[in-house]
Each structure stands twice: as structure tokens, then as C-alpha cells.
Residue, then its C-alpha position, 0 to 999 in steps of 0.5 A: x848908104x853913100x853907095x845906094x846914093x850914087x847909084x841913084x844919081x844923088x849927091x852923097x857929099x852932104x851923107x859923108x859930111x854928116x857921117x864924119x861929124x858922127x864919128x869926131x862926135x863919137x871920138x870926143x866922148x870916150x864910151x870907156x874911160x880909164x880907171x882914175x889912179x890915186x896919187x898914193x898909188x903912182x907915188x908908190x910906184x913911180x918911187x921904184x923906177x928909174x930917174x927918167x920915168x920917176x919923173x915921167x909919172x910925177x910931171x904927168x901927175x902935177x901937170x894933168x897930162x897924157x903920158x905921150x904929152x909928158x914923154x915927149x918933152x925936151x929939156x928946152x920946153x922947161x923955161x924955168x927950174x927951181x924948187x918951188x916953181x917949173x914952167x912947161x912950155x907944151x908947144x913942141x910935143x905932138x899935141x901941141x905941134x897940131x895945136x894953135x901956138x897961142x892958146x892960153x893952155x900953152x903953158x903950164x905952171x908947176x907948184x906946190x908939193x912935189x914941185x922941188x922934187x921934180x926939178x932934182x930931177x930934172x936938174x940931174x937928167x938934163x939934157x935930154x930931148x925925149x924926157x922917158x923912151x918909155x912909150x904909152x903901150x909900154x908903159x900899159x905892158x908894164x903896169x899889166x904886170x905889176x900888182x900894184x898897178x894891174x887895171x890902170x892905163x897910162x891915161x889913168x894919171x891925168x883922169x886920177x888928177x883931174x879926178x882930184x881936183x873936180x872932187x877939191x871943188x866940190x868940197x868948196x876949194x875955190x879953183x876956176x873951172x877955166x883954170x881946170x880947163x886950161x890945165x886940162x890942155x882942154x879948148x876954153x869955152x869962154x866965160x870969167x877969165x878965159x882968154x883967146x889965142x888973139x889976146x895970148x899972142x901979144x905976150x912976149x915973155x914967155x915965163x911972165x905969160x905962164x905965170x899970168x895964165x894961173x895953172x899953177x893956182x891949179x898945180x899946188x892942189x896937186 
């Protein structure tokens, strides 16, 4: 079509704008989504595994994130270990690389079951500045050859998770869905509680500023 419109002596300019938004429309809504995973299941899994990528799958459960998200973590972008409370700062993986430094879904705050078990791990592993070589094509290869875990994909943990909590509200748990957003690593549509990169920005405490940013209200039901 851009060619015919050329040929003719018009402007095809407003045809590839209109062309290029089909296709970021088209890419944000996957036509195929990922077989959501049970926690039971990853746990299970995940148990038999060496250090790095037992923590790996668990971070990537109780954080709602992609596999490449968690795979890429250094040990500085935890701000804060303990048993009963981690703080992930996002901003240098490559999703966050790309992203504005002040969204409030920066940070993520870790609570809750399996929390004491990540930070023994963490804790033994350190320091590290890629959390697991274990890359998402490899870890799809793996899982296609293990019965246990033979029709996921490494996108199937955050779906799993995210599963998870929508069917907790739905049973009347009251999370705020901007919260879920927030987690999610999502764009904020606004509403009750949301909050903009301006506001974010001013926060100079880092651990205070993810405490205030609630995910972990989210990560205990995890």
C-alpha cells in the first residue's frame, strides 16, 4: 500500500504512522498467552535445582516478574535482606534500563511466605552481578524436557502469579488493583492511590520509598 502511494505522488507518511500503531497495538495484547503455573508446581521444581536458579524461580514467583527481569539482578539492587523483608530496586535490568527511573512500580517489596527463604539465599549467593546465567530460552528447553514441567514457558510464573492474586480478589481479599498494577511492572492507569513519576521523584530514601509504594501488601499473598 505505502508503495502504490508513492507511486501516485501522495504522501504515505500518515499510512506508516497508522501501520506502526497496529502493530504496538497488536503486540500489547498477546493473541497466545502462557500456560499460568501453580505455585506447588514451581516449588517442586525449583527444590531440585541448583542455588542460583532455586532462587531465580522463587524471586520471579513472589515478585510477579519475567524471567529475564529476575535473571538479570545484581546483588546491589537488593536494598534490603532479612527474613521477613527484601526490597528489589528494578532499575537496572533491562526492562527497567528502558523505563522512567520514577515510576512507582521501581520497587518491589517482598513479604510474606518464602520471603526467609530467599533471603538464605540470597545471603549464601552474594556477590553476584547476574543472579542465574540460566537465560529464558534456556530455561523453555529445560522445562520442555522435564515431565513435571513440559507445557510451561518461563512467562508461565508471572502469569501463574498474577493468576493468583486476581482469583484472591475475587474471593473478596481486599488487594487494590493499583497495587496489582504496580507489581505487575504495569503503567498506572490512575485512580485511588496511584501515583506519577513527579510525585515518585522527590522520595530520597530508596528503602522508605518502597515501603510507602505497598507491593508488599501484594507479595504476602504470594
Amino acid at each position: 500500500m505505502s508503495a502504490t502511494f508513492g507511486a501516485l505522488g501522495l504522501d504515505n507518511a500518515p499510512l506508516r504512522s497508522l501501520a506502526s500503531a497496529l502493530r504496538n497495538a497488536g503486540a500489547a495484547v498477546p493473541l497466545r498467552q502462557a500456560k499460568p503455573m501453580e505455585k506447588d508446581t514451581l516449588l517442586k521444581w525449583a527444590r531440585q535445582q541448583q542455588p542460583d536458579v532455586m532462587l531465580a524461580a522463587l524471586l520471579a514467583w513472589k515478585t510477579a516478574s519475567r524471567w529475564a527481569e529476575v535473571a538479570a539482578l545484581a546483588a546491589s539492587q537488593f536494598l534490603l535482606i532479612s527474613p521477613a523483608e527484601i526490597i528489589v530496586d528494578w532499575m537496572q535490568t533491562p526492562k527497567g534500563r528502558r523505563a522512567d527511573p520514577f515510576k512507582a512500580s521501581r520497587f518491589t517489596v517482598v513479604k510474606g511466605p518464602l520471603t526467609a527463604e530467599i533471603a538464605t539465599l540470597l545471603q549464601s549467593l552474594i556477590p553476584f552481578n547476574n543472579l542465574t546465567t540460566i537465560s529464558t530460552t534456556k530455561l523453555d528447553e529445560l522445562w520442555g524436557r522435564s515431565n513435571l514441567m513440559r507445557g510451561y514457558t518461563a512467562h508461565s510464573v508471572k502469569r501463574g502469579a498474577m493468576t493468583r492474586i486476581f482469583q484472591l480478589m475475587g474471593r473478596g481479599v481486599p488487594i487494590p488493583p493499583h497495587l496489582v498494577e504496580r507489581l505487575a511492572k504495569h503503567k498506572e492507569q490512575g485512580g485511588p492511590g496511584a501515583l506519577s513519576g513527579v510525585t515518585v521523584r522527590y522520595g530520597a530514601d530508596p528503602v522508605a520509598m518502597a515501603r510507602a509504594l505497598e507491593t508488599g501488601k501484594v507479595t504476602i499473598y504470594l
